[in-house]
N, C-alpha and C positions, 0 to 999 in steps of 0.2 A: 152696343149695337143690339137690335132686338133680336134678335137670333142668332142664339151660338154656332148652329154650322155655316149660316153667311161669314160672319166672325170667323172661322175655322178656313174658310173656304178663300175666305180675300188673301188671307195670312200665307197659306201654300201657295195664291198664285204670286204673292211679293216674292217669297222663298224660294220659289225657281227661277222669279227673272233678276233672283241674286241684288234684290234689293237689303241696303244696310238694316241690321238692325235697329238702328236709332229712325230710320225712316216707316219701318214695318211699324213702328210701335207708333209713329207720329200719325199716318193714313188710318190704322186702326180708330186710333183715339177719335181724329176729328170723324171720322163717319160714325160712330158710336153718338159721340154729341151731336149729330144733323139727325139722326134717328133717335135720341134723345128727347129733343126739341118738338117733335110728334106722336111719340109713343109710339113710333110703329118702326117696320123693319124696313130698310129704303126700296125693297124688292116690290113693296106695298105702295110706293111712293115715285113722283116724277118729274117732268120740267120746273112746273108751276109750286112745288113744294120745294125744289130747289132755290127757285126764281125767289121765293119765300124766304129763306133760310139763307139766303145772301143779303137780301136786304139786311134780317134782323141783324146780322154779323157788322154790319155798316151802320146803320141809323143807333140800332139800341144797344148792341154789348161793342161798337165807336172800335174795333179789332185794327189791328196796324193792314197795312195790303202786306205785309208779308207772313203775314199768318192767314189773312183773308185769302193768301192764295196758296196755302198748304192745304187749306181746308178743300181748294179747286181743283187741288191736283187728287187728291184721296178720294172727291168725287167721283171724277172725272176715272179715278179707277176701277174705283168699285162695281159703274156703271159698263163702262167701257171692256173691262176685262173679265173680273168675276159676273156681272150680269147681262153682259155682251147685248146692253141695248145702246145703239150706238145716237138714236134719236135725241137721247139725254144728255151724250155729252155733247153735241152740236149746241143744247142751251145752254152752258157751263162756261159762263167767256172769265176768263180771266182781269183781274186788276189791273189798273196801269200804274205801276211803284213812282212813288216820287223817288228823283234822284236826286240825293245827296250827297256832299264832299263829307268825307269822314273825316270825324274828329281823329287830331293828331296832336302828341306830346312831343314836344321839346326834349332836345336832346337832356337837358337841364331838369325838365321836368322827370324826364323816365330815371335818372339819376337820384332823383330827390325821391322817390315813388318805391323805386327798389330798396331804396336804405334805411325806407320808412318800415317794411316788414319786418316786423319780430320773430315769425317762424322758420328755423331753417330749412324746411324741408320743402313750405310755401313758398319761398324766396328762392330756394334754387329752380322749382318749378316756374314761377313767374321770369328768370332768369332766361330760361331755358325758353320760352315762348316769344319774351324780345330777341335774341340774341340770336334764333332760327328762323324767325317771321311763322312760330305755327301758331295755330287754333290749339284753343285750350282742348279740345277732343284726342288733339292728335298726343298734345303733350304729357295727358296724362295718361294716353296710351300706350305710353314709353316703357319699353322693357331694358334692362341694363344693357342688355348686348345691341342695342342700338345706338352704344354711341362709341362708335368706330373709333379710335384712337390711331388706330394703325395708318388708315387711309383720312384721318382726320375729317369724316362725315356722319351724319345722325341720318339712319335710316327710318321714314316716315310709313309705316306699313300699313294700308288702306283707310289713306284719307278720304277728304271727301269725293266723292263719285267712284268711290272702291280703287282708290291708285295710290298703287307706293313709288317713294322718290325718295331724291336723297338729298339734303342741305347742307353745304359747308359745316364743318365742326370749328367752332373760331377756339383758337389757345386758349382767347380769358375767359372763355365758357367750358371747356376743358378744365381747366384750375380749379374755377369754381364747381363744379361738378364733383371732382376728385373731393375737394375738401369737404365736400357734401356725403359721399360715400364712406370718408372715413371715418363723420362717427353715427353715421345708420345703418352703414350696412345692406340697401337692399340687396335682395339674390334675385326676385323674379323680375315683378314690376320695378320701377325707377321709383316711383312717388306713389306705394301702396297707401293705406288709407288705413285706420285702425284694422281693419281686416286684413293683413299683408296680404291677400292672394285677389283683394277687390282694388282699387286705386282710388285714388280720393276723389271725393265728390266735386264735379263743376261747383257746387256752390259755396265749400270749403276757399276754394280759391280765389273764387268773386270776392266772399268778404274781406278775403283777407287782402285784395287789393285795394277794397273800396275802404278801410279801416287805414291802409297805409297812404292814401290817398288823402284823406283826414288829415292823416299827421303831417301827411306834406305840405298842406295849404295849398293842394292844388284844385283848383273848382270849376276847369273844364267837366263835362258832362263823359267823362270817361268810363270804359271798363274794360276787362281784361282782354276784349277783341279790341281795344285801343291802340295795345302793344305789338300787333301785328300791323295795323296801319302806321304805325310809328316807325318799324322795321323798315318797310317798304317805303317810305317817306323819305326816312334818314338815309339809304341806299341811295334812292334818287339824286338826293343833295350832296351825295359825295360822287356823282356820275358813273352809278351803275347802270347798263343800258335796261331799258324797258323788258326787252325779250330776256334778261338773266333775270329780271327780278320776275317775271311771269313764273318762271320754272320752279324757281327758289319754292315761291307763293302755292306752287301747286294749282294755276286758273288754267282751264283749258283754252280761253279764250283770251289774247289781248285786250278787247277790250275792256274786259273784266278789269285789267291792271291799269289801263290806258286813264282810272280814276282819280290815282294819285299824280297825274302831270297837271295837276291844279298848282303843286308847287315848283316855282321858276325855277327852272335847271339849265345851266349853261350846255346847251348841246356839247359845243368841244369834249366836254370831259367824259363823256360816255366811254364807255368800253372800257372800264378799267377791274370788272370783276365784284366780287362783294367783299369788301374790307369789316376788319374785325368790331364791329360799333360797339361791343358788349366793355372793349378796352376805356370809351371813353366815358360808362357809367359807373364802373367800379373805383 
C-alpha cells in the first residue's frame, strides 16, 4: 500500500470489527496490489481507477471471480470504512461466480488416497479432515485437548466467520489419533510443524496429498478441500439429513450445503445421524 498509516489505519479498523486474521492479511494484500498497480496510495485514487484495475484483474492477470472478488470486498473496505467515501463503493460491483458441483472422491478413492501417504503425522492430519468434514485451516488448528474423548467430539474453535462448534469424534478416528499420539507426542498443537509451538504449513499438507494422490492413480482434479466435499457427500449417501450435515460443515446458510444434493439420495433414509465413514477407509 502506498502509505503506511493508510496501511496502519485499514488494519485497526479490521481489528475492531474483529475481522480473522487470515482475512486482515488477505484485504491488506489486495489493496496494497491495486495501489501497487499505480504507484499511488488509493486515498489519491477513485471509481475510474477502480473501474481500471478490475478490468486488468479480468482481461490481463485472467484472476478466478473468487479472488477477483476478495479483491472487491478489500476494496469496498478500504473505501467504505477506513476512507468513508461511500461514492466509490457504489462503483465496486461484485462478480457473478460460476457455480460449480465439487469435485468428490469415492468412498474407494479416499481409501486408496489415505493409504497412499507415507507421513504419519500428515496422514493423521488428512485423516482428521475426512473423517470431521473440516478445512484444512481448522485442522491444523487443532490443539490436543480438542479432541474430546470423553463426550466423544472434536471441538472446532473459530472457524470460518469466527465460530466455534463441535463434530462428532468417530471411534476409528479416535484409534487412529491415539496411535498417532503415541509415538509424537504432541503437548500443545495436534499437528505442530518443525516448530512445535507453529503447526504446519497448508502447503505441507497439500503436497502431501497431491503426492499420495499420485501414488494412488487417482486423476480427478482433487485437493485437500476435496476431502471435505467428500465428507459431506458420503454422509448424504448414507441419509444423513441436510440440516445435520449444514452444522457438522459449519455453513451458516443451507443453501451453501443444498450444493452436494447433486448426488441422488433416497429421501426415506434421512434422519439417521452422521455414521462413522472414517471405519470404511481404513
Amino acid at each position: 500500500m502506498a502509505t503506511t498509516s493508510l496501511r496502519q489505519r485499514m488494519t485497526e479498523d479490521l481489528h475492531i470489527r474483529n475481522y480473522s486474521p487470515r482475512t486482515v492479511e488477505t484485504y491488506v494484500r489486495e489493496v496494497a496490489s491495486f495501489a501497487a498497480h499505480f504507484g499511488k496510495s488509493p486515498a489519491e485514487l477513485g471509481p475510474e481507477e477502480v473501474r481500471s484495475y478490475q478490468v486488468h484483474l479480468v482481461e490481463e492477470r485472467h484472476v478466478s471471480w473468487s479472488r477477483f472478488n476478495q479483491a472487491v470486498c478489500a476494496l469496498r473496505f478500504v473505501y467504505g470504512t477506513t476512507l468513508q467515501r461511500e461514492n466509490v463503493v457504489k462503483a465496486i460491483p461484485f462478480g457473478k461466480r460460476e457455480k460449480k458441483v465439487p469435485v468428490v472422491l469415492s468412498v474407494d478413492e479416499v481409501r486408496r488416497v489415505l493409504k497412499a501417504v507415507v507421513n504419519e503425522k500428515q496422514r493423521a492430519a488428512l485423516l482428521t479432515i475426512y473423517a470431521a468434514g473440516l478445512r484444512l485451516s481448522e485442522a491444523i488448528g487443532l490443539v490436543v485437548s480438542d479432541i474430546d474423548s470423553e463426550r466423544m467430539v472434536v471441538r472446532i474453535r473459530q472457524g470460518k466467520g469466527r465460530k466455534d462448534r463441535f463434530v462428532p469424534l468417530s471411534p476409528t478416528l479416535l484409534g487412529e489419533l491415539r496411535r498417532y499420539w503415541a509415538t509424537h507426542r504432541p503437548t500443545g498443537l495436534l499437528f505442530p510443524g518443525a516448530e512445535r509451538s507453529c503447526p504446519m504449513h497448508p502447503t505441507t499438507i497439500q503436497k502431501a496429498f497431491q503426492q499420495a494422490k499420485l501414488r494412488a492413480h487417482v486423476e480427478k482434479p482433487a485437493s485437500v478441500h476435496t476431502l471435505r466435499h467428500s465428507f459431506a457427500t458420503h454422509l448424504l449417501e448414507k441419509g444423513t439429513d441436510l440440516r445435520t450435515i449444514q452444522v457438522l460443515l459449519g455453513h451458516t446458510c443451507l443453501s451453501t450445503t443444498s450444493v452436494y444434493l447433486h448426488v441422488g439420495v433416497c429421501a426415506g433414509q434421512a434422519g439417521r445421524g452422521a455414521p462413522d465413514l472414517l471405519s470404511a477407509v481404513i
